[in-house]
C-alpha positions in Angstrom: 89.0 212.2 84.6 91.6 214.1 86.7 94.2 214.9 83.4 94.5 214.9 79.9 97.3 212.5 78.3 98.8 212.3 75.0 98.1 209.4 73.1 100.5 206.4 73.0 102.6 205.6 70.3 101.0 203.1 67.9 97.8 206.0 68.1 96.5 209.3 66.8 93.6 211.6 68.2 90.6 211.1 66.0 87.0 210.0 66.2 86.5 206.6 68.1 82.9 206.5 67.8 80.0 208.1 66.1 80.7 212.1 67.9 83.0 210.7 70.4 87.1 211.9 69.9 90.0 210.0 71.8 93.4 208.0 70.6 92.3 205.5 67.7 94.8 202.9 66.5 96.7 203.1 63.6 95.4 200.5 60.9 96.9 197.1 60.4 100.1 197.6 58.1 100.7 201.0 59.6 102.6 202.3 62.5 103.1 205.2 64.9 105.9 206.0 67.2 105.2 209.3 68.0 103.3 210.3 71.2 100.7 212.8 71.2 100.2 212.3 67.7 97.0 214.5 66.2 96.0 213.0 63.8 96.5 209.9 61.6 99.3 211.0 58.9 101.6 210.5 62.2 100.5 206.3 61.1 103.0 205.9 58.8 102.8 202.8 56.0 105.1 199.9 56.7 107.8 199.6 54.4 108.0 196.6 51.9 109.4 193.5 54.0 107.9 194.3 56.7 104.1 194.1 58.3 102.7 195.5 61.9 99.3 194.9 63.6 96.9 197.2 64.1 97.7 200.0 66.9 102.1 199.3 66.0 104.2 201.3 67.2 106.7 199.8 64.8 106.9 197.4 62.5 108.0 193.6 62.3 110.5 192.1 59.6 109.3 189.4 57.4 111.0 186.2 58.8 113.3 183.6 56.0 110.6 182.4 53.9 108.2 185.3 53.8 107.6 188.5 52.0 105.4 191.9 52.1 104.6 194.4 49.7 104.2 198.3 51.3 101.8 198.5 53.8 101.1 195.0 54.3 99.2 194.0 58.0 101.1 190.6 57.4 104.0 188.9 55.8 103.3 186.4 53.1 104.7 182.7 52.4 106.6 181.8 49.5 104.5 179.3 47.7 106.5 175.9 46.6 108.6 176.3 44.0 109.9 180.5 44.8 112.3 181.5 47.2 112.1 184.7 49.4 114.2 187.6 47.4 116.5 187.9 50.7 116.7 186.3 54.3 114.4 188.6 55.9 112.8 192.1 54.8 112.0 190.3 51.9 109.8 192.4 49.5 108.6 189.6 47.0 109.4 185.7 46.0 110.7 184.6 42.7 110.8 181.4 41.3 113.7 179.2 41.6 116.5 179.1 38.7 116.4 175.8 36.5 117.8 172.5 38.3 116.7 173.7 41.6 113.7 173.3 44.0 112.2 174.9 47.2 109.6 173.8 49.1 106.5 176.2 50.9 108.2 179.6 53.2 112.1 179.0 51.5 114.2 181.6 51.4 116.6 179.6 49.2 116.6 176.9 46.9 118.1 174.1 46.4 120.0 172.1 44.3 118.8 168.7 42.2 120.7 165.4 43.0 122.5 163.4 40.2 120.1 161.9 38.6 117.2 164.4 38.8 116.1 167.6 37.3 114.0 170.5 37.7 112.6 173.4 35.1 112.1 176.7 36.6 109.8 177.2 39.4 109.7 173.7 40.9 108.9 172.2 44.3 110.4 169.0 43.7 113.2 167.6 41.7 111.8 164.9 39.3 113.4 161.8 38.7 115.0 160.9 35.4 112.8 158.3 33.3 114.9 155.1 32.4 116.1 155.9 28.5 117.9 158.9 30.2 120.3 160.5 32.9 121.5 163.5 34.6 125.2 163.1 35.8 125.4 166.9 37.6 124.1 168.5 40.4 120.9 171.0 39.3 120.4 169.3 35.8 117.5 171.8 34.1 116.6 168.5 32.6 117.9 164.5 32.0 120.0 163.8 28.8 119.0 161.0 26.5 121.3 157.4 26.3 122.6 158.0 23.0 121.2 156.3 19.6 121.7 152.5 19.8 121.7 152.9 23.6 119.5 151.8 25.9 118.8 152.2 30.2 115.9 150.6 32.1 116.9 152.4 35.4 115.0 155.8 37.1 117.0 158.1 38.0 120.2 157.4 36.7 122.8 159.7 37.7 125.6 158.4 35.3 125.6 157.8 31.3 127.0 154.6 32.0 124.1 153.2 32.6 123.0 153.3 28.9 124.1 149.8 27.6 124.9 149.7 24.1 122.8 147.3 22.2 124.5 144.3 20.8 124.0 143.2 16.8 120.7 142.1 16.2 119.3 144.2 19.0 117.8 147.9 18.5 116.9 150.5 21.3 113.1 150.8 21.5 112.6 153.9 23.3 116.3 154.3 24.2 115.0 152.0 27.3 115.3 148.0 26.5 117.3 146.5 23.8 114.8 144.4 21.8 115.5 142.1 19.2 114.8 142.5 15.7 112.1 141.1 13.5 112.4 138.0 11.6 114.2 139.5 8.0 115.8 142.7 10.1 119.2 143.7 10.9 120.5 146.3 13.4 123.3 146.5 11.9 124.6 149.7 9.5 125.0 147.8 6.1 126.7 150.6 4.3 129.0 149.5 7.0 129.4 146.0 6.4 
């Protein structure tokens, strides 16, 4: 060997091998961008958002979709159902507000079509079961015909669909009008 040289950024002097000493890489979620760096408190810990490889000499941003604690060696996908707490840098993923949905790595949600709905924390929209409806964008859940009214349609997005049910018909399960018994009325008769 004709010189000595300072180790390279992304390293620290330290033991390489069992009694041998030279540059060692800083660890996976670390980094270094000092040269000559003695020893390994010049590899400092990532910050949260962000992830390096081993040996960094800086480190990475989490891209949309993606997140990381402090020191992590790499960024993290936002499971189905959580968005990414910002574009990128993100430091964790929270779940997505009522009447929304996200699918795997979003960094935002999004809204539920007419005639869907979605509780916290949801992947997909679900659709409306006939016997209901949701007539707005990001319905936390489908609203009921009213009593005496009935819909046989999924996914209704209006509450016109519920029918009202005619005399001598009754809503059974808010879904189909059916007809009444032999001896049975649908009609009120404190009304009559």
């Amino acid at each position: 060997v004709d010189a000595c040289v300072p180790c390279p950024v992304g390293q620290h002097y330290g033991q390489q091998y069992e009694n041998v000493l030279g540059c060692v890489n800083c660890s996976r979620g670390r980094f270094s961008d000092q040269i000559g760096a003695t020893d390994d408190t010049a590899c400092l810990t990532c910050p949260a958002g962000t992830s390096s490889n081993e040996g960094a000499a800086f480190c990475i941003d989490c891209p949309r979709g993606s997140y990381a604690p402090t020191g992590s060696a790499n960024c993290r996908t936002c499971l189905q159902g959580k968005m990414a707490t910002a574009l990128t840098k993100a430091t964790d993923c929270v779940d997505c507000p009522a009447g929304q949905f996200a699918t795997v790595a979003s960094a935002e949600c999004r809204l539920c079509f007419p005639g869907r709905f979605a509780p916290p924390g949801q992947g997909t929209c679900g659709l409306c079961a006939p016997g209901s409806y949701a007539d707005t964008f990001a319905a936390p859940e489908c609203s009921l015909c009213t009593d005496g009214y009935a819909s046989s349609t999924a996914g209704a997005a209006a509450q016109d669909v519920c029918v009202s049910c005619v005399a001598g018909f009754f809503a059974d399960a808010r879904v189909v009008c059916a007809g009444c018994t032999r001896g049975q009325s649908s009609l009120d008769l404190a009304m009559a």
